[in-house]
C-alpha atoms as one frame of an Amber mdcrd trajectory, in Angstrom:
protein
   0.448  -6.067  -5.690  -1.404  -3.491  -7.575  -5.072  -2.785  -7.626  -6.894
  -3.560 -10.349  -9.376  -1.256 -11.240 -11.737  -1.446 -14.439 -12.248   1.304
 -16.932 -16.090   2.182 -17.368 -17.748   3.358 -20.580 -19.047   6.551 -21.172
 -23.092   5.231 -20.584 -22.297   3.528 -17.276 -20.690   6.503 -16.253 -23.548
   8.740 -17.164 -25.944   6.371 -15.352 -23.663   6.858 -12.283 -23.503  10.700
 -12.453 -21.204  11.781  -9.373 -18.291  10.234  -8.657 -15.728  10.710  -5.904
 -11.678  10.083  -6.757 -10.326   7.473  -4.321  -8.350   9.945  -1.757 -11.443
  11.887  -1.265 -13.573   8.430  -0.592 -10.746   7.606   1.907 -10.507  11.162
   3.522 -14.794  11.091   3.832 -14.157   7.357   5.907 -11.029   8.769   7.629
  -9.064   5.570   6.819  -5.570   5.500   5.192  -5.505   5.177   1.105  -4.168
   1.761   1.809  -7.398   0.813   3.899  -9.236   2.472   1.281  -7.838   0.185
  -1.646  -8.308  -2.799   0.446 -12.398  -1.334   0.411 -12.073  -2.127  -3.416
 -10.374  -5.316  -3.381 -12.629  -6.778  -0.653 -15.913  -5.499  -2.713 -17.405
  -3.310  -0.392 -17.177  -0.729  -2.328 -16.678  -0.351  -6.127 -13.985   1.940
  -7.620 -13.280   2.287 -11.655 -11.346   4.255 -13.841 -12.447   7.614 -15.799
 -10.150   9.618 -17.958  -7.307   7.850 -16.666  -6.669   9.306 -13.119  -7.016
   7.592  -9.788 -10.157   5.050  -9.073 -13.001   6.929  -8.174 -16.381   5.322
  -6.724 -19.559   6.442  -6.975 -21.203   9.442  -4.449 -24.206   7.666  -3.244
 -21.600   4.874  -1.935 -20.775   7.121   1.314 -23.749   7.593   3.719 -21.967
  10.752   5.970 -18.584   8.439   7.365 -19.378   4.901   6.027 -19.861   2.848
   2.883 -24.192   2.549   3.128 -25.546  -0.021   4.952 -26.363  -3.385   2.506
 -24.260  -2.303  -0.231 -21.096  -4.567   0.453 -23.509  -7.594   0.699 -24.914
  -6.766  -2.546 -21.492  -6.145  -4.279 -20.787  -9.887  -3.387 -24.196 -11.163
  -4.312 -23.124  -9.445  -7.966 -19.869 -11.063  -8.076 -20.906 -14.367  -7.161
 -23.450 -14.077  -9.923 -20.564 -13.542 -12.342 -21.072  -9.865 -12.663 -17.474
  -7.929 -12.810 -16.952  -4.476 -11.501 -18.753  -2.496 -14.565 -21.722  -4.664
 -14.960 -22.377  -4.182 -11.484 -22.498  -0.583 -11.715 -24.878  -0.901 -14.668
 -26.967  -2.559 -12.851 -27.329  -0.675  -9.128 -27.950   2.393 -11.363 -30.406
   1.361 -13.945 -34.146   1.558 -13.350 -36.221  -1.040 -12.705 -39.884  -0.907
 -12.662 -40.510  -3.680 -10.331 -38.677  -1.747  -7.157 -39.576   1.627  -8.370
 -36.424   3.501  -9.383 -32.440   2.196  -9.207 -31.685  -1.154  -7.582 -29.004
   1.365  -5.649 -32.054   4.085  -4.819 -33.626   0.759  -3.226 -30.204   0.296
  -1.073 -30.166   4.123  -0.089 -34.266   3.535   0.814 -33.028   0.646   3.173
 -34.479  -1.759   1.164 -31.162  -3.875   0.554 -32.571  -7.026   1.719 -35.134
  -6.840  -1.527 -32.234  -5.915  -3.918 -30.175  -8.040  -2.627 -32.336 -11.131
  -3.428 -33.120  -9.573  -6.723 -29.633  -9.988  -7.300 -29.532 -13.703  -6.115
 -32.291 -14.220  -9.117 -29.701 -13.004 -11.430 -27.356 -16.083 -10.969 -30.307
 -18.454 -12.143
């Protein structure tokens, strides 16, 4: 079975700004690229296409060894809201004045719990 990984546009990207290719995510964890794929298909972390090559995920996904704390839980909040890969990203990385700043900027703040019932709201 083959991973399926989503190409993003050019503004999502641009929101995003650094990105990390797959074998450098999985070399950061110290897992196997296998394990590393499995990351994607299980939603704890987010990986898309740009220009083509392998999946990369975004920077601020890694805290030192590990995916950061309360961002799987809020990947599957996003699914189960009907959000795919993409829209997700859009979201984590566009300001909102409510929080301040980036639902993700929240999660890196260690305020998941708040995002991740802002994200619950978005299924109503």
């Amino acid at each position: 079975m083959t991973l399926s990984v989503a190409q993003i546009d050019r503004e999502t990207d641009q929101l995003v700004g650094e990105w990390l290719p797959l074998s450098e995510v999985a070399k950061r964890l110290g897992l196997s690229s296998g394990r590393t794929k499995q990351l994607l298909k299980d939603r704890k972390l987010i990986g898309v296409r740009r220009e083509g090559g392998e999946p990369q995920v975004p920077a601020v996904f890694l805290a030192e060894d590990d995916v950061v704390k309360g961002l799987p839980g809020t990947l599957t909040v996003l699914a189960d809201a009907g959000f795919d890969d993409v829209e997700s990203l859009r979201w984590l990385f566009t300001p909102d004045d409510s929080l301040p700043g980036a639902p993700v900027e929240a999660i890196l703040a260690g305020r998941h719990t708040e995002v991740k019932r802002r994200a619950q709201a978005l299924a109503f």
